[in-house]
MIVEX-39583 format. One record per residue (C-alpha): x, y, z; residue in three letters; residue number from 0. Coordinates in steps of 0.25 Angstrom, whole numbers, plus 5000, padded with zeros to 4 digits. Last residue first. Example, Ala and Ser with C-alpha at 12.3 -4.5 7.8 and 13.67 -1.06 7.14 Angstrom:
REM residues 2
> 5055 / 4996 / 5029 / ser / 1
> 5049 / 4982 / 5031 / ala / 0
//
This chain:
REM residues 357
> 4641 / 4918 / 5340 / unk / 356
> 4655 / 4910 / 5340 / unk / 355
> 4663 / 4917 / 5329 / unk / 354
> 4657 / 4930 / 5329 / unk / 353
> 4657 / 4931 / 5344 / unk / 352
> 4671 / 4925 / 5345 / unk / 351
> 4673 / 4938 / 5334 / unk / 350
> 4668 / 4946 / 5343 / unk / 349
> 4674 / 4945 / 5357 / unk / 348
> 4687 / 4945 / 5349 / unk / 347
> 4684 / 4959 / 5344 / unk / 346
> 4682 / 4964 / 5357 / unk / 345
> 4693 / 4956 / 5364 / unk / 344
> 4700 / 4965 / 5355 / unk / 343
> 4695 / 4979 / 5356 / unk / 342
> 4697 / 4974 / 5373 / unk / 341
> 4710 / 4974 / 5371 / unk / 340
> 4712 / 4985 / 5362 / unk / 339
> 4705 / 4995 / 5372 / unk / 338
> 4716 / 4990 / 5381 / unk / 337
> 4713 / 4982 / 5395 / unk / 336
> 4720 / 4989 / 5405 / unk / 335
> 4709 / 4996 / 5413 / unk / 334
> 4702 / 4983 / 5413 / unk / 333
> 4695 / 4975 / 5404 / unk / 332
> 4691 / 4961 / 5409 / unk / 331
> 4684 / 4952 / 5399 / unk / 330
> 4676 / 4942 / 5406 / unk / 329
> 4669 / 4930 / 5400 / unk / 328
> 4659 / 4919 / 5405 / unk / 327
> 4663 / 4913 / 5418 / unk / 326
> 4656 / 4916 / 5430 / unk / 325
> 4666 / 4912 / 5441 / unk / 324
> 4676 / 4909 / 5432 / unk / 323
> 4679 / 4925 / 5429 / unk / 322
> 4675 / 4925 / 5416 / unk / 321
> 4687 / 4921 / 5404 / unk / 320
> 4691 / 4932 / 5395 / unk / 319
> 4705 / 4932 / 5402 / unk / 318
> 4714 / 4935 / 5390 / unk / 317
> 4711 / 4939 / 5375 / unk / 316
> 4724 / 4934 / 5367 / unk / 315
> 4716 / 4928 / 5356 / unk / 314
> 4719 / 4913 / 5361 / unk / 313
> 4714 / 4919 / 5374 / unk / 312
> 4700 / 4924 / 5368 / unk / 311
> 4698 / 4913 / 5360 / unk / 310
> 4700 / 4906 / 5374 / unk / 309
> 4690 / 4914 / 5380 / unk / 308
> 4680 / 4915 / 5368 / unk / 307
> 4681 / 4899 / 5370 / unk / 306
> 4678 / 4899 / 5384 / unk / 305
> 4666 / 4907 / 5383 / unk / 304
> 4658 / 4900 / 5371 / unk / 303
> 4661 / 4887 / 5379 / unk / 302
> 4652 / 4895 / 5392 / unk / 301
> 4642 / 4897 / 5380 / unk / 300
> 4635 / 4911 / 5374 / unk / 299
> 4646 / 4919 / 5379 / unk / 298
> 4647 / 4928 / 5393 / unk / 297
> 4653 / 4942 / 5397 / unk / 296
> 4660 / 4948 / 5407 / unk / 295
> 4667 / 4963 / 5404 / unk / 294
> 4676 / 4965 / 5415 / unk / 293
> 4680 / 4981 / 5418 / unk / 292
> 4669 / 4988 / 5410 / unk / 291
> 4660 / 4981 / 5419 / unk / 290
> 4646 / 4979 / 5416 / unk / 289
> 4634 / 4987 / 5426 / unk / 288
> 4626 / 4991 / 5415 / unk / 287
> 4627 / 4980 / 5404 / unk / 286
> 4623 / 4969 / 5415 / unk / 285
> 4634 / 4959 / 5417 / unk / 284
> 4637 / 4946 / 5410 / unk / 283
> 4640 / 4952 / 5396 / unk / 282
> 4635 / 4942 / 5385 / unk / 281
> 4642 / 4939 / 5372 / unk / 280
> 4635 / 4932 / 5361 / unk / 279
> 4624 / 4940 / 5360 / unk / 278
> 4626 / 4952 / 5354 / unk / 277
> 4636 / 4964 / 5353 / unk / 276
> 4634 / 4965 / 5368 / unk / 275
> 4648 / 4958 / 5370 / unk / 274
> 4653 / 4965 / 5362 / unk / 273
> 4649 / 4979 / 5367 / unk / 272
> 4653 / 4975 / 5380 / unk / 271
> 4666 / 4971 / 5375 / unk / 270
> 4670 / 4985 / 5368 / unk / 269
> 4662 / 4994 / 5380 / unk / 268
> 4670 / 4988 / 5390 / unk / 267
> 4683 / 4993 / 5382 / unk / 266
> 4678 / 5006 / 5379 / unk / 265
> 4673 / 5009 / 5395 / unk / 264
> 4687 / 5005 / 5399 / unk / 263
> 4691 / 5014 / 5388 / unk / 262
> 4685 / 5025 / 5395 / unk / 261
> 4688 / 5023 / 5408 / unk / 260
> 4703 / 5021 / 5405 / unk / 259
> 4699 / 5036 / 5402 / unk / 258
> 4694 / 5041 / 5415 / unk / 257
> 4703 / 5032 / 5422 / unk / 256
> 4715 / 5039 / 5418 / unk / 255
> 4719 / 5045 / 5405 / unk / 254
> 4728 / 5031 / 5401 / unk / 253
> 4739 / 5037 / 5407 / unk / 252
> 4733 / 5038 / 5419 / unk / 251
> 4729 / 5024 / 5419 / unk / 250
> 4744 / 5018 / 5414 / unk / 249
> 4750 / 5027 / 5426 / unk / 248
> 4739 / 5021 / 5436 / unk / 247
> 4743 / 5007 / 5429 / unk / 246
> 4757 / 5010 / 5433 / unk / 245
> 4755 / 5013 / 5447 / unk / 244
> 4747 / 5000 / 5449 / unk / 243
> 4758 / 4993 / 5443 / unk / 242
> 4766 / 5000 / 5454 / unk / 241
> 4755 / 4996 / 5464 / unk / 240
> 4757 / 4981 / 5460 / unk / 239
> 4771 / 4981 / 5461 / unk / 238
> 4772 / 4987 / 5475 / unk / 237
> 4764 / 4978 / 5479 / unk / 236
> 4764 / 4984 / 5494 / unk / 235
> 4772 / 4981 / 5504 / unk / 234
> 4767 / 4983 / 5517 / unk / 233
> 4759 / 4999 / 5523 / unk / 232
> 4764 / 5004 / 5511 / unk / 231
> 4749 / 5006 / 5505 / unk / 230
> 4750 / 5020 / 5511 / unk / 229
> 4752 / 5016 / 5524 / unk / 228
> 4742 / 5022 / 5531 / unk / 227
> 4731 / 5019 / 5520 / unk / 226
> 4739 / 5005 / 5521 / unk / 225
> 4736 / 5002 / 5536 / unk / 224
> 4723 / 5008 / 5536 / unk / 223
> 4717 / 4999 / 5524 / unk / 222
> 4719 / 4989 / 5537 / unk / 221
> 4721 / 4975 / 5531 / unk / 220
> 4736 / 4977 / 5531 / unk / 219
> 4736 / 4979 / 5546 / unk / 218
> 4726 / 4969 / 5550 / unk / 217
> 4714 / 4975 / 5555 / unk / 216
> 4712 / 4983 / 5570 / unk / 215
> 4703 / 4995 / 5564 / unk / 214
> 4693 / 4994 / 5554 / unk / 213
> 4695 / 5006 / 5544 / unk / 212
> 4686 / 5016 / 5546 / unk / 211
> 4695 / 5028 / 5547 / unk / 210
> 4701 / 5023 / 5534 / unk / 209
> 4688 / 5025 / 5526 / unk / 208
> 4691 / 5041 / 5528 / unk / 207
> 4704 / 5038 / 5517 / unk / 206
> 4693 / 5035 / 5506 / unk / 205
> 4700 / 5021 / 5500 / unk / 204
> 4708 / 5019 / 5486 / unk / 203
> 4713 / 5003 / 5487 / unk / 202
> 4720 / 4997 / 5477 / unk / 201
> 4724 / 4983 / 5478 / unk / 200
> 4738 / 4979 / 5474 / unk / 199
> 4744 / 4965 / 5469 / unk / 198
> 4736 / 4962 / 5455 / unk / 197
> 4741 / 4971 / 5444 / unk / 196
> 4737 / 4984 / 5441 / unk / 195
> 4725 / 4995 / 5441 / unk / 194
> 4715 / 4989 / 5433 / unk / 193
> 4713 / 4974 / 5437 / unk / 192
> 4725 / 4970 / 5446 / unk / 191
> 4723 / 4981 / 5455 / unk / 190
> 4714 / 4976 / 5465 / unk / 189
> 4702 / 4989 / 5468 / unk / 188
> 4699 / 4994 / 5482 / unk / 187
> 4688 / 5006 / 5483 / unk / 186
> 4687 / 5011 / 5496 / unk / 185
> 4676 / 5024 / 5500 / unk / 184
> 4673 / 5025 / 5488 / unk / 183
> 4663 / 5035 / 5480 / unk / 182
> 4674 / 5045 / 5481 / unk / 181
> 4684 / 5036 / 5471 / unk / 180
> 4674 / 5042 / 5460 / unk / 179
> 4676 / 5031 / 5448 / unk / 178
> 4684 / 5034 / 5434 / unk / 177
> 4684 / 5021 / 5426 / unk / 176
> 4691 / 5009 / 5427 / unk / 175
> 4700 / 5013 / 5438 / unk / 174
> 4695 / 5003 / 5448 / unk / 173
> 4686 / 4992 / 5438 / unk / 172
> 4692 / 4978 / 5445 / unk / 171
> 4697 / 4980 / 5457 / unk / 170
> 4686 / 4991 / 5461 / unk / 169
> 4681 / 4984 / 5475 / unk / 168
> 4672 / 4997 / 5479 / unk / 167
> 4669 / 5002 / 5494 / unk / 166
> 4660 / 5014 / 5494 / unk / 165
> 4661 / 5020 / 5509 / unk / 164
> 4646 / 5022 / 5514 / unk / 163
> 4641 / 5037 / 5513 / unk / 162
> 4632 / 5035 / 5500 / unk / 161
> 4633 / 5022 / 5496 / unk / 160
> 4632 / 5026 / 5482 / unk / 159
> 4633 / 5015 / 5473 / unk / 158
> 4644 / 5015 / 5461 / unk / 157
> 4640 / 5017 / 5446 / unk / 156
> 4645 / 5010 / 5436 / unk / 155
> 4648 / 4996 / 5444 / unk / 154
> 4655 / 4985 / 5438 / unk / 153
> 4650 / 4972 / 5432 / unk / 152
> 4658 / 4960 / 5425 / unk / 151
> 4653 / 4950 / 5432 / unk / 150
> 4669 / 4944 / 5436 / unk / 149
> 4675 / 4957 / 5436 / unk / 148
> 4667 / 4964 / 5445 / unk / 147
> 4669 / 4980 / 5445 / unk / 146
> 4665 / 4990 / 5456 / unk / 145
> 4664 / 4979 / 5468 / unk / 144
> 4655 / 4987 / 5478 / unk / 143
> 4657 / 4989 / 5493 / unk / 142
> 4649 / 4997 / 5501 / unk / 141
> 4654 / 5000 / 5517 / unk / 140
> 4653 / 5002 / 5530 / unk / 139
> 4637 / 4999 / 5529 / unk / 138
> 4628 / 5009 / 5538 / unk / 137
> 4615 / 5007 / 5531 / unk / 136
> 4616 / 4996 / 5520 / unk / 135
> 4618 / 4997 / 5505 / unk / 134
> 4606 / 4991 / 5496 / unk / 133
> 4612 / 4992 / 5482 / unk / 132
> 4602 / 4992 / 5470 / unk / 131
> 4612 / 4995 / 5458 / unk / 130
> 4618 / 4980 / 5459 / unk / 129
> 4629 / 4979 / 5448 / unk / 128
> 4626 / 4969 / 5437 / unk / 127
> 4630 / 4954 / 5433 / unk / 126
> 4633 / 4948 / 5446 / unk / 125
> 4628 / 4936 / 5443 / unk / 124
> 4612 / 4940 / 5443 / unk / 123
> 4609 / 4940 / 5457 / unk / 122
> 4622 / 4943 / 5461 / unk / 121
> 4621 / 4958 / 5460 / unk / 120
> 4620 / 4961 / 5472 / unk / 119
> 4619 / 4974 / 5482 / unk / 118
> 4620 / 4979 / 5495 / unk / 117
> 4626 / 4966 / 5501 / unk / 116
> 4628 / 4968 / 5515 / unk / 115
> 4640 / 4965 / 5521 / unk / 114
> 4641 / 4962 / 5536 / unk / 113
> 4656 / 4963 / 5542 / unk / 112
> 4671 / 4959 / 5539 / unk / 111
> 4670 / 4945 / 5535 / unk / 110
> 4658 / 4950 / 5525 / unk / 109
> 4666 / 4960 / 5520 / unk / 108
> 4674 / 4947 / 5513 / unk / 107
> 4664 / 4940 / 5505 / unk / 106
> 4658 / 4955 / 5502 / unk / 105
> 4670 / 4957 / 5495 / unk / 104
> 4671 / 4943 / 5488 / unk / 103
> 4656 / 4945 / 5483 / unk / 102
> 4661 / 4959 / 5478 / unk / 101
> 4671 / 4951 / 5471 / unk / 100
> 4662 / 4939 / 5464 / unk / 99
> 4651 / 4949 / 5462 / unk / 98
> 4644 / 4962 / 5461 / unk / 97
> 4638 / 4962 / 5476 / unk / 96
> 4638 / 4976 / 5483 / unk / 95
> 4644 / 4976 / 5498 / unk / 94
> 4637 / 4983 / 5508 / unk / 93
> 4645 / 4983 / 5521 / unk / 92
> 4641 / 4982 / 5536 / unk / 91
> 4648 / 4980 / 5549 / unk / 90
> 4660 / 4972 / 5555 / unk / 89
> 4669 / 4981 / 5553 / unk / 88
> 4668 / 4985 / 5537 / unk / 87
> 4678 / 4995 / 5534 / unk / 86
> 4693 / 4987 / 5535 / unk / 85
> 4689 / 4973 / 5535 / unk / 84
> 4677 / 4975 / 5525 / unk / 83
> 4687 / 4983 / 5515 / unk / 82
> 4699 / 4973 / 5517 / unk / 81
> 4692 / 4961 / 5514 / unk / 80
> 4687 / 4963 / 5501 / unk / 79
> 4698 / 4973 / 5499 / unk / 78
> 4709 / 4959 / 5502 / unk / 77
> 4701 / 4954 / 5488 / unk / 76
> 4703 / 4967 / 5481 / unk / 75
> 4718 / 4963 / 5481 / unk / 74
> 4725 / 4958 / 5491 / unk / 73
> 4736 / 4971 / 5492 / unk / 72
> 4735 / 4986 / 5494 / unk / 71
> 4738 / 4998 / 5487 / unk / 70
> 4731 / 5010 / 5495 / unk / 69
> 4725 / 5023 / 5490 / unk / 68
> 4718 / 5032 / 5500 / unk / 67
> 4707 / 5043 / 5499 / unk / 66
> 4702 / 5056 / 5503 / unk / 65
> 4716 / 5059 / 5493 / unk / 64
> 4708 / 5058 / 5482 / unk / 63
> 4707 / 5047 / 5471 / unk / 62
> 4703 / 5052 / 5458 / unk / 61
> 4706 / 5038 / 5453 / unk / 60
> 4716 / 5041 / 5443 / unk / 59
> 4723 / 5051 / 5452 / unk / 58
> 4723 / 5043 / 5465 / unk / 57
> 4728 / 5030 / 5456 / unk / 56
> 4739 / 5039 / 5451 / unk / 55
> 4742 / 5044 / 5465 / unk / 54
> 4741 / 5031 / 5472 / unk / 53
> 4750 / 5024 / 5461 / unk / 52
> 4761 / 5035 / 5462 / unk / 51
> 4761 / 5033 / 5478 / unk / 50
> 4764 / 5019 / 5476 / unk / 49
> 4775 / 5021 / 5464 / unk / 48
> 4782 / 5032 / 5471 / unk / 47
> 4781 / 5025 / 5485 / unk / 46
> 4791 / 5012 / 5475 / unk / 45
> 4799 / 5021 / 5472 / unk / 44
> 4802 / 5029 / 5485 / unk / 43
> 4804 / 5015 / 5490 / unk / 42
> 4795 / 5009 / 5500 / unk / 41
> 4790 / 4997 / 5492 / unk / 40
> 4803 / 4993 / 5491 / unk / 39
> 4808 / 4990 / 5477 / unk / 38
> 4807 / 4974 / 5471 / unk / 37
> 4795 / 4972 / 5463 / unk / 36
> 4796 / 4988 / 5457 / unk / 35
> 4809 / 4985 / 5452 / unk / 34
> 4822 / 4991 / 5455 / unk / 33
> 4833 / 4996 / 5447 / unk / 32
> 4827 / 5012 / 5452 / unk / 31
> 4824 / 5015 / 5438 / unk / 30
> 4809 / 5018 / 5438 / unk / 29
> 4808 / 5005 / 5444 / unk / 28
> 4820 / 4995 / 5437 / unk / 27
> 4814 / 4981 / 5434 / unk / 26
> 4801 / 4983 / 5432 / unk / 25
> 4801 / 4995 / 5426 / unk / 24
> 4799 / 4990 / 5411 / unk / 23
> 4789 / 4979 / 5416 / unk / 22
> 4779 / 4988 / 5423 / unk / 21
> 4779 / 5000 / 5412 / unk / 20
> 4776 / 4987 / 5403 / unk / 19
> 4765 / 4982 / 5412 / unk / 18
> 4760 / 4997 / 5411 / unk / 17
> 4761 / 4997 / 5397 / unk / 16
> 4752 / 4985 / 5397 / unk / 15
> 4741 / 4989 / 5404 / unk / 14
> 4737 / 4979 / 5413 / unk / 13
> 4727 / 4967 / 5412 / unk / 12
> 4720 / 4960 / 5423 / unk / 11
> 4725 / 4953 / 5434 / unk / 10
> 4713 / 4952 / 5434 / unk / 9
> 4701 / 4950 / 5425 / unk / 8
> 4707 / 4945 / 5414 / unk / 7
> 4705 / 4952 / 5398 / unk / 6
> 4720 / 4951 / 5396 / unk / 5
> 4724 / 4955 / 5383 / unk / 4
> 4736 / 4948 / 5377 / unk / 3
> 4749 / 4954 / 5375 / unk / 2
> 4758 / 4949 / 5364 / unk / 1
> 4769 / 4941 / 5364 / unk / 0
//
């Protein structure tokens, strides 16, 4: 059978050498006669494979040692909670507000302490990123989404906020294009969009933040507890991170994020272009601030739409349709998309024009 491309938003689509490299080991680990879903997570093999991921992601990323990597569980969702919880202690937070999962974030600081919303872009659905930002005196924190997949906007520049940690959920763009990790003071990403499959969260934090860390919390909530335990504080998905290890392998091979950069920049460029072609396609975020992770877009009629999704299925093209919140059309481009891939959804994309304009 062949391989269909999967334009979903997550779990999105992986490389598929690396789910090949997966599959041929995964019976017998580096030929141990064990697999990766059964060895202790404190064997020599297994401490291989979690201290390779750190120092490939470390490399990658330009990650130095002022800060620490953890793997941890619950996705970005446990982050929404986690970062108030741990940093906010009852006081002020300035939280920007893209969208749907800034929305969520600030829905969960909000149990933990005030949030002031420095900046919106609700007004007009969420289509741009806010440029006039309002931070507060003295706040813990500012929190930013980077990338949101449902409006199809993502930031190009990050704010300065000066001497006030830099918080960023980077689920959905993290290792799109190179990024100074120095702005941040935490930046916590889910892997299952460019970095692996669903079951481990990634979480790079400036070691100095740990001395602010809310004392009195539930063990596992407590970014101390796996700082200090090196993300082995429980069990750990061990599968997920060792997908997470060969996805760093696939990166590097590639020529790091510098070049998957690039042909990010090619891919986003091929559907923005034909979506701009004329009228018949139209991008639902402001040109300047559009992702080059999920391209959203719109057609002249709702019926229109779900025909070019299941023309687009029948042609092998999967996970076209908008997030049901806003409905239209999505196509979601990660790291692992190929160039090929998106060369096709291109040419479809033009010949439904040609045929239904």
């Amino acid at each position: 059978m062949s391989r269909k491309y999967n334009f979903y938003a997550g779990p999105a689509v992986l490389p598929r050498e690396v789910m090949e490299k997966a599959q041929s080991e995964l019976l017998n680990l580096n030929g141990i006669g064990l697999s990766i879903l059964e060895i202790s997570h404190r064997s020599k093999d297994f401490d291989e494979i979690i201290q390779g991921a750190e120092a490939k992601i470390r490399s990658l990323m330009g990650i130095s040692d002022d800060y620490v990597v953890l793997f941890l569980q619950g996705g970005a969702s446990l982050q929404f909670g986690m970062v108030p919880m741990n940093f906010l202690k009852g006081g002020t937070a300035d939280y920007v507000n893209t969208g749907a999962w800034a929305k969520k974030a600030i829905k969960e600081a909000n149990l933990f302490g005030k949030v002031h919303v420095a900046g919106s872009s609700e007004d007009e659905g969420y289509s741009y990123i806010p440029t006039n930002l309002d931070f507060s005196s003295g706040a813990a924190y500012v929190h930013i989404t980077s990338n949101e997949t449902i409006g199809g906007i993502q930031w190009k520049e990050y704010p300065d906020t000066a001497e006030t940690p830099l918080m960023a959920d980077m689920s959905s763009d993290i290792m799109c294009r190179k990024i100074d990790v120095n702005r941040f003071g935490l930046i916590y990403a889910g892997a299952q969009k460019n970095i692996g499959p669903a079951g481990v969260t990634l979480v790079i934090m400036r070691r100095e933040l740990l001395d602010q860390v809310e004392d009195g919390l539930t063990t596992m909530l407590s970014y101390r507890t796996h700082a200090d335990k090196g993300s082995m504080y429980n069990t750990p998905p061990c599968f997920a991170v060792y997908m997470v290890k060969l996805m760093m392998d696939w990166v590097e091979a590639q020529g790091g994020v510098a070049a998957v950069e690039q042909i990010n920049h090619r891919k986003a460029s091929l559907v923005y272009d034909t979506i701009d072609a004329d009228d018949f396609y139209r991008g639902t975020a402001r040109k300047e601030d559009r992702s080059i992770m999920n391209v959203t877009f719109r057609l002249p009629s709702e019926d229109l739409e779900a025909l070019f999704v299941k023309e687009a299925t029948a042609s092998g093209l999967m996970g076209l349709k908008g997030h049901r919140s806003v409905g239209g059309c999505r196509a979601s481009i990660y790291n692992s998309m190929t160039l090929e891939g998106v060369e096709v959804l291109a040419d479809f994309m033009r010949n439904f024009r040609s045929q239904h304009g």
